[in-house]
C-alpha positions as CSV (number, residue, x, y, z in Angstrom):
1,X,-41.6,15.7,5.7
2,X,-39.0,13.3,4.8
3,X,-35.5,14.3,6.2
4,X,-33.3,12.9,3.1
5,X,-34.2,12.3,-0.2
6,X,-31.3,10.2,-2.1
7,X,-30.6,10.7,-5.8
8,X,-28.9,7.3,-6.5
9,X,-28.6,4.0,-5.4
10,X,-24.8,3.0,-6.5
11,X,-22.5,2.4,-3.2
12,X,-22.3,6.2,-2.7
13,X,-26.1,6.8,-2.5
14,X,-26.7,3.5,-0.9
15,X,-24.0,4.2,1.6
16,X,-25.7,7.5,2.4
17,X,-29.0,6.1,3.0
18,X,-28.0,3.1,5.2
19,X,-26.0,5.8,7.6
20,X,-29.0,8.4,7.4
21,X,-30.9,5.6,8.5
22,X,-29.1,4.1,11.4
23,X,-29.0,7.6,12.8
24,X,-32.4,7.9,13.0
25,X,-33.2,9.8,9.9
26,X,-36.3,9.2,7.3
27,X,-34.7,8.5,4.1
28,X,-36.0,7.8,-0.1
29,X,-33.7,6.7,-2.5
30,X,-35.2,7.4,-6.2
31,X,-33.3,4.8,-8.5
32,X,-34.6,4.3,-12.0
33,X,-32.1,0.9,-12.5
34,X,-33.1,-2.4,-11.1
35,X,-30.3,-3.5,-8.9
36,X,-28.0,-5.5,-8.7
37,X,-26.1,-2.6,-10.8
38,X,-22.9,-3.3,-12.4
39,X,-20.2,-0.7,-13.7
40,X,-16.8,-1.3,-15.0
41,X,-14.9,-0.4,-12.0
42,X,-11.4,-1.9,-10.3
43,X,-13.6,-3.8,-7.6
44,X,-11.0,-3.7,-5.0
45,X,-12.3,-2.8,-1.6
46,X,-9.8,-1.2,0.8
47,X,-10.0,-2.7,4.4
48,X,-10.9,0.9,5.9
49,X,-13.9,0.7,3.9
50,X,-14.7,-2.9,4.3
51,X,-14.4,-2.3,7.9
52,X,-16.4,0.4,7.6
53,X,-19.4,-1.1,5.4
54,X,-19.0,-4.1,7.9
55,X,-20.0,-1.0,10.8
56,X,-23.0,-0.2,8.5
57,X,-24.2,-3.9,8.7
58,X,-23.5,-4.5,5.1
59,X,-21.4,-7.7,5.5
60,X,-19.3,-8.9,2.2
61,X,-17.9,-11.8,0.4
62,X,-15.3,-11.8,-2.1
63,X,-11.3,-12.6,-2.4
64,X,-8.7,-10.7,0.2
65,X,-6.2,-9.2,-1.8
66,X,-3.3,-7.9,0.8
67,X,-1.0,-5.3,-0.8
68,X,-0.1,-3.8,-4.7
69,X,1.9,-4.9,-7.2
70,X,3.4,-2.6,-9.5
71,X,4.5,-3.8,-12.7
72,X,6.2,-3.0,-16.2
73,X,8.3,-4.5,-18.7
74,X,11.5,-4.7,-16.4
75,X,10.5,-4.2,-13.2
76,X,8.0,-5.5,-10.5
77,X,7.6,-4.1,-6.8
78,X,5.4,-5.2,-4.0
79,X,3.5,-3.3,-1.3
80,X,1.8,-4.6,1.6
81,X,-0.9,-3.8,3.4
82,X,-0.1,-3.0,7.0
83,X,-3.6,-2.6,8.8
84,X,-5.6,-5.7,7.3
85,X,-6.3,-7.4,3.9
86,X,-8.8,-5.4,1.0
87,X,-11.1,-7.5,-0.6
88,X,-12.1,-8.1,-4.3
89,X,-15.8,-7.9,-4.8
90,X,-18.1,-8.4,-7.7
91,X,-19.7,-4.6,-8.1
92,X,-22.5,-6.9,-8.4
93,X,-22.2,-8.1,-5.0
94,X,-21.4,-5.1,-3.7
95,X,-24.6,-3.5,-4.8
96,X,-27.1,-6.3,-3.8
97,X,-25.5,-6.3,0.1
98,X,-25.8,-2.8,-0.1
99,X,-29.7,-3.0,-1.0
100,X,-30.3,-6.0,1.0
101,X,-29.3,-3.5,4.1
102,X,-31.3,-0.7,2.7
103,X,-34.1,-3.9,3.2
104,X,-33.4,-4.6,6.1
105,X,-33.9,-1.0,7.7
106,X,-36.8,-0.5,5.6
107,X,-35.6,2.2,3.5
108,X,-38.1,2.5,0.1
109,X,-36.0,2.2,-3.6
110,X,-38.4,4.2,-5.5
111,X,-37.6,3.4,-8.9
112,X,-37.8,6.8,-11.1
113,X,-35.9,9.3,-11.9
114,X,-35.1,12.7,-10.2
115,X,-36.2,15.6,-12.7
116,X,-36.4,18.8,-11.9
117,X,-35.4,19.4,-8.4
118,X,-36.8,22.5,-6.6
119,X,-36.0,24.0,-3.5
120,X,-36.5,26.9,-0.7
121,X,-35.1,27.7,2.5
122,X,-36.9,25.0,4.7
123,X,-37.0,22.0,2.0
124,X,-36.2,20.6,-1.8
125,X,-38.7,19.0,-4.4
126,X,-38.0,16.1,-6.7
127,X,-39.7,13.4,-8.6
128,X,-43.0,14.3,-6.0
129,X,-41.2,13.9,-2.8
130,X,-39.9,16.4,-0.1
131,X,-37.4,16.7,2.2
132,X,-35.2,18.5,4.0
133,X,-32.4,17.9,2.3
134,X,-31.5,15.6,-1.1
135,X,-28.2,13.6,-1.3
136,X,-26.9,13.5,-5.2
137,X,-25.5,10.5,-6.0
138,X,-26.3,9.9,-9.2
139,X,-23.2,9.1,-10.5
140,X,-19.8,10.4,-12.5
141,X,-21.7,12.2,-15.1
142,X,-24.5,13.7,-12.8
143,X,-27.5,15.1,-14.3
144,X,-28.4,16.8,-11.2
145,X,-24.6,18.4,-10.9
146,X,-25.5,19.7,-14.3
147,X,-28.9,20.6,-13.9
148,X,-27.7,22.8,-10.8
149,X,-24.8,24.2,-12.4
150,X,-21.9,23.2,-9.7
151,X,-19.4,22.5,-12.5
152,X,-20.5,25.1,-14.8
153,X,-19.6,28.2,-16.1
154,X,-20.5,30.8,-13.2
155,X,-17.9,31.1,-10.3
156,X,-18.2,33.1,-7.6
157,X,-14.9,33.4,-6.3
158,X,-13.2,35.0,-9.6
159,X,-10.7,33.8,-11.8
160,X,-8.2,33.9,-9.4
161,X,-10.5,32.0,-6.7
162,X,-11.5,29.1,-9.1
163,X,-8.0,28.6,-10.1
164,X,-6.9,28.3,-6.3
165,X,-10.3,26.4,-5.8
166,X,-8.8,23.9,-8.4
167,X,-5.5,23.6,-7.2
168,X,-6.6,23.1,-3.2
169,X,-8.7,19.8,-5.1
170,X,-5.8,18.5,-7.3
171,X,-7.8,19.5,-10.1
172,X,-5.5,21.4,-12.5
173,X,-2.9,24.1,-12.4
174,X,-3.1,27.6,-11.7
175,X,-0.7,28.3,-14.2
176,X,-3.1,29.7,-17.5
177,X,-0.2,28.6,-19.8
178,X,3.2,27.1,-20.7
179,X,6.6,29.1,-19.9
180,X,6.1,30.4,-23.7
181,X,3.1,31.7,-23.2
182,X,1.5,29.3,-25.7
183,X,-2.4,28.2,-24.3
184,X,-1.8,25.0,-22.1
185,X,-2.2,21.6,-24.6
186,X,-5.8,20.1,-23.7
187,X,-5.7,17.1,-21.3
188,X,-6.3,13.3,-22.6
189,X,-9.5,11.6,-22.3
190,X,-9.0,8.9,-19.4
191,X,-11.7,6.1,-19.8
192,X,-11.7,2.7,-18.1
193,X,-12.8,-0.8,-20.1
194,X,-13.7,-4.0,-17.4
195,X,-13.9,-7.8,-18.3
196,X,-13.7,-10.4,-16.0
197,X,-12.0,-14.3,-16.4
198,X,-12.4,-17.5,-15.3
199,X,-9.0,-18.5,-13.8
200,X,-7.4,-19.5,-10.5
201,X,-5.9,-15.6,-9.0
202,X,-2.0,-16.4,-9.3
203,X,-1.1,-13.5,-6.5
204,X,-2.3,-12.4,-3.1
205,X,-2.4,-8.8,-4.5
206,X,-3.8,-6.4,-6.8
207,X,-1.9,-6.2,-9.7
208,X,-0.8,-2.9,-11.8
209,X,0.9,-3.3,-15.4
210,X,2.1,-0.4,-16.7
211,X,2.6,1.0,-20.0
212,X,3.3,3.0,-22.8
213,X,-1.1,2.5,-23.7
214,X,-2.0,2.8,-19.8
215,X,-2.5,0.6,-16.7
216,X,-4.3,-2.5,-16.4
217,X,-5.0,-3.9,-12.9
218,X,-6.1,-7.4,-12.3
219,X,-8.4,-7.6,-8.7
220,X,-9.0,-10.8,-7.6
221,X,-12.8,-10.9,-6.9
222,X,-13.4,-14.8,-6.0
223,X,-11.9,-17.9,-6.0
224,X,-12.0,-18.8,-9.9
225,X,-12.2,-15.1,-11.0
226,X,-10.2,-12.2,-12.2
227,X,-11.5,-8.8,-12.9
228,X,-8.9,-7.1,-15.3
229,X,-9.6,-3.5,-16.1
230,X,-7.8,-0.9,-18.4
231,X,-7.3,2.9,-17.8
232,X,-5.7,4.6,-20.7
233,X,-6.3,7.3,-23.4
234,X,-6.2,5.3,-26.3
235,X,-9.1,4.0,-28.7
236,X,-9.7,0.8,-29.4
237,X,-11.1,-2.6,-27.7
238,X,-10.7,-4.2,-24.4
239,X,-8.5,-7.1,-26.8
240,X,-6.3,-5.0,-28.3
241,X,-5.3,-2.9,-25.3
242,X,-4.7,-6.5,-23.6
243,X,-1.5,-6.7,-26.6
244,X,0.0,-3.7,-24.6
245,X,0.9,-5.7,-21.4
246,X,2.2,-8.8,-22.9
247,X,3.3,-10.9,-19.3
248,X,-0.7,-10.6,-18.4
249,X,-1.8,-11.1,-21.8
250,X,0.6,-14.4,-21.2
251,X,-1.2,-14.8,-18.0
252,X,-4.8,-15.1,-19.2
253,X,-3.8,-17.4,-22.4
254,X,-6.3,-20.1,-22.2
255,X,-8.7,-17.9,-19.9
256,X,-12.2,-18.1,-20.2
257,X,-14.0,-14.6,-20.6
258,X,-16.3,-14.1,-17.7
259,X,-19.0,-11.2,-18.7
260,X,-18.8,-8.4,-21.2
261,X,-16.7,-5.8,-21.5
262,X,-17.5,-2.7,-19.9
263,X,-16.6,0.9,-20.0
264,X,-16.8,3.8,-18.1
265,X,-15.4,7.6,-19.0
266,X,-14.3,10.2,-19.4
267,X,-12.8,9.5,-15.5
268,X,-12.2,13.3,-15.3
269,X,-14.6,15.2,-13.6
270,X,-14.4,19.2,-12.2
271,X,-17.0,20.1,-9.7
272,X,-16.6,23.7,-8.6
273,X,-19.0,23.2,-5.4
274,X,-20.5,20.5,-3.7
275,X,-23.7,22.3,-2.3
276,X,-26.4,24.0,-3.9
277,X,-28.6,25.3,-0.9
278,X,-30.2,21.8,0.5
279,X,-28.6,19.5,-2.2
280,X,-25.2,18.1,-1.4
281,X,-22.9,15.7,-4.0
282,X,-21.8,12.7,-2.8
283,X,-19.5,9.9,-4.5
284,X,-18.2,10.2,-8.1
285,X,-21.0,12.8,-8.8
286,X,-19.2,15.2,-6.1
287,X,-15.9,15.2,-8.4
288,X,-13.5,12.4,-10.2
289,X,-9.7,12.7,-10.5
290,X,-8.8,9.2,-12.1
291,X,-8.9,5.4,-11.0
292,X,-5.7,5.6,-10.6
293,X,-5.3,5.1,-7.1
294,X,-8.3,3.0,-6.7
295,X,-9.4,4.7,-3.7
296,X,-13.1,5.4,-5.4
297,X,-15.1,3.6,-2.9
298,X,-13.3,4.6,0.6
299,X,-13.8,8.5,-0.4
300,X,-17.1,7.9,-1.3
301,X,-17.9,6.0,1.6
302,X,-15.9,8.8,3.9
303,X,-17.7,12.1,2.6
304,X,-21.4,10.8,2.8
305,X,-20.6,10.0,6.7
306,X,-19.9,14.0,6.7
307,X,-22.8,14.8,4.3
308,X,-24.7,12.9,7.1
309,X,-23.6,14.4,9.9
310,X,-24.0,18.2,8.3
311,X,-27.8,16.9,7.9
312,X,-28.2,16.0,11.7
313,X,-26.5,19.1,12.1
314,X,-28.8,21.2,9.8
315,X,-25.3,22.9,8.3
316,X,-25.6,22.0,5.0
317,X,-22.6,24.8,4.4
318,X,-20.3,22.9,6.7
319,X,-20.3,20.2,3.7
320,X,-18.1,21.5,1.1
321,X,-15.2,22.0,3.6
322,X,-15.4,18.5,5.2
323,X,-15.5,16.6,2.2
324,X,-12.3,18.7,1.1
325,X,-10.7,17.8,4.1
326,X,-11.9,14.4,4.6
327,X,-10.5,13.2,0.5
328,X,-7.6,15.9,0.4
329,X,-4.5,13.3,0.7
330,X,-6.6,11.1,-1.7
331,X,-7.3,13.7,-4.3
332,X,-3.4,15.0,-4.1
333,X,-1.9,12.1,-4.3
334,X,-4.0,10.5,-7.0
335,X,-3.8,14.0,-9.0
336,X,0.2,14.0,-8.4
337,X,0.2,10.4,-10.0
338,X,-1.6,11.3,-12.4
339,X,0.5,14.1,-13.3
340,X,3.5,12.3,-13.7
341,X,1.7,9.8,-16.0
342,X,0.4,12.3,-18.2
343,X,4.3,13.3,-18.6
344,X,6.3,11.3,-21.8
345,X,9.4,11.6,-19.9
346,X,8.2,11.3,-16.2
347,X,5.6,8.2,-16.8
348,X,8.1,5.5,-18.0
349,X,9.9,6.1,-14.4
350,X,7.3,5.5,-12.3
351,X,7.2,2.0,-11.7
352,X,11.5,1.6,-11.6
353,X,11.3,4.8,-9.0
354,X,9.2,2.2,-6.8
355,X,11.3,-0.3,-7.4
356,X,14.0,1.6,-6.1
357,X,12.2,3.3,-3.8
358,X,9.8,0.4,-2.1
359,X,9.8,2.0,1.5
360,X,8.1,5.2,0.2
361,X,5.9,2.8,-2.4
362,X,4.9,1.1,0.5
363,X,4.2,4.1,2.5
364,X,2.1,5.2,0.0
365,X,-0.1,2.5,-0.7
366,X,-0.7,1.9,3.3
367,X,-2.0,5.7,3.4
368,X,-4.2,5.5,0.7
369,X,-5.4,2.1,1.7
């Protein structure tokens, strides 16, 4: 029987598989894509996780970047990293060093897809293979998170126990209503649109505009390339959300458009539990606050060296809490951000309260990074 079946073959699934492997586990990946996979993502790799991959074997090229830039109409604040450069990388790239490990250790990409998974108290059943355990990483909009109803309707813990559960994750408010007791106004859609440019990077560091429309952060991914991509609420194309931060707009003038636009969305993502008997979540399918922070990769990278270890282990229960702990600062601090951006009269003094404030900016950025 194989020990670990893995749902997914993005960074988070791949990630899994590699680590699974080098500890002596016998691992599948189903994938139905062929790779190289692209996504519309920031692409910025922070140097934990590069150091980390780097530990895996998977080795990378791309562009340091060493600190972030925070920018708006008035105001522009630096942070710098403190433990070592990130690095911008083609998700491209990303993916194929990721399989050509997977190669390497002679880990088989079996390219279907999962279907119905089925399980019992010694193994789980998918796509005609079983193991002991299956590792979902099949992305931000799961099917088998759906399929196994982690983010549905049922909850176990009562109302009061999902709204704690939600809280403890960064995931919404406990609070059913406003202070007039009207029903809490629906949160906006966050989606993400990517395009990259042919141009020489002008800065050492990632860059973040801010503004009224959203954030657009420009990652330096090679030599001669930009990747620029926008987070924001608002309809409408990759162009004419560019018209929203005119000083990059005024940066790219003349740029050569590199590949397509991409999107991705909605960013949001509530996951109630992140085991169903032997299935475990992993990466964006285990639960998605926003891009805001960029710190996709690293927590993904983090929580399926747990979900490993709780294999070995053969406590698959001892999952949920250790990827709580293990993203906890991310998921508060990216949901506190993202709180005060979703405010009208909090968001336009984010980027002048780091300005004024660029100890604690910097402070910040070094813990996530």
């Amino acid at each position: 029987m194989i020990d670990l079946l893995v749902a997914g073959c993005g960074p988070a699934g791949a990630a899994t598989a590699i680590r699974a492997a080098l500890a002596g586990l016998s691992v599948v990946v189903l994938e139905p894509r062929q790779g190289p996979i692209d996504k519309a993502c920031g692409e910025g790799i922070a140097h934990s996780a590069v150091d980390y991959l780097d530990r895996l074997g998977v080795h990378l090229t791309g562009r340091p970047f060493h600190g972030i830039r925070y920018l708006d109409a008035h105001h522009s604040v630096d942070a710098r990293f403190t433990t070592g450069p990130g690095l911008g990388v083609r998700r491209t790239v990303l993916h194929q060093a990721l399989l050509d490990r997977l190669t390497e250790l002679n880990v088989p990409i079996v390219p279907t897809r999962v279907g119905p998974i089925t399980q019992n108290t010694t193994s789980v059943t998918a796509a005609g293979y079983t193991a002991r355990y299956l590792a979902a990483a099949d992305g931000l909009h799961s099917p088998i998170r759906r399929q196994l109803n982690l983010s549905g309707e049922g909850n176990r813990l009562g109302l009061w126990g999902e709204r704690s559960q939600r809280v403890l994750a960064g995931e919404g408010s406990a609070r059913p209503a406003d202070p007039g007791g009207a029903p809490s106004r629906p949160r906006a859609i966050r989606r993400g649109l990517r395009q990259h440019f042919q141009v020489h990077p002008w800065t050492d560091l990632v860059e973040v505009y801010w503004s009224r429309l959203g954030e657009a952060y420009v990652t330096p991914v090679a030599d001669d390339l930009v990747g620029v991509a926008v987070l924001t609420t608002a309809r409408g194309t990759f162009d004419s959300h560019l018209d929203a931060f005119p000083a990059l707009k005024r940066r790219l003038y003349g740029a050569t458009p590199a590949s397509t636009v991409m999107g991705a969305g909605p960013l949001r993502q509530r996951v109630q539990y992140r085991v169903s008997g032997r299935v475990l979540l992993v990466g964006d399918a285990a639960g998605y606050i926003d891009a805001l922070t960029g710190e996709g990769i690293a927590v993904a990278l983090r929580t399926s060296a747990e979900l490993v270890d709780c294999v070995r282990a053969d406590r698959p229960a001892d999952y949920e809490s250790a990827w709580r702990r293990v993203s906890r600062e991310c998921r508060l601090l990216t949901a506190s951000l993202l709180w005060a951006r979703n405010r009208r009269l909090l968001a336009p003094h984010i980027v002048p309260a780091a300005a004024r404030l660029p100890a604690v900016y910097a402070h910040i950025v070094n813990r996530l990074s």
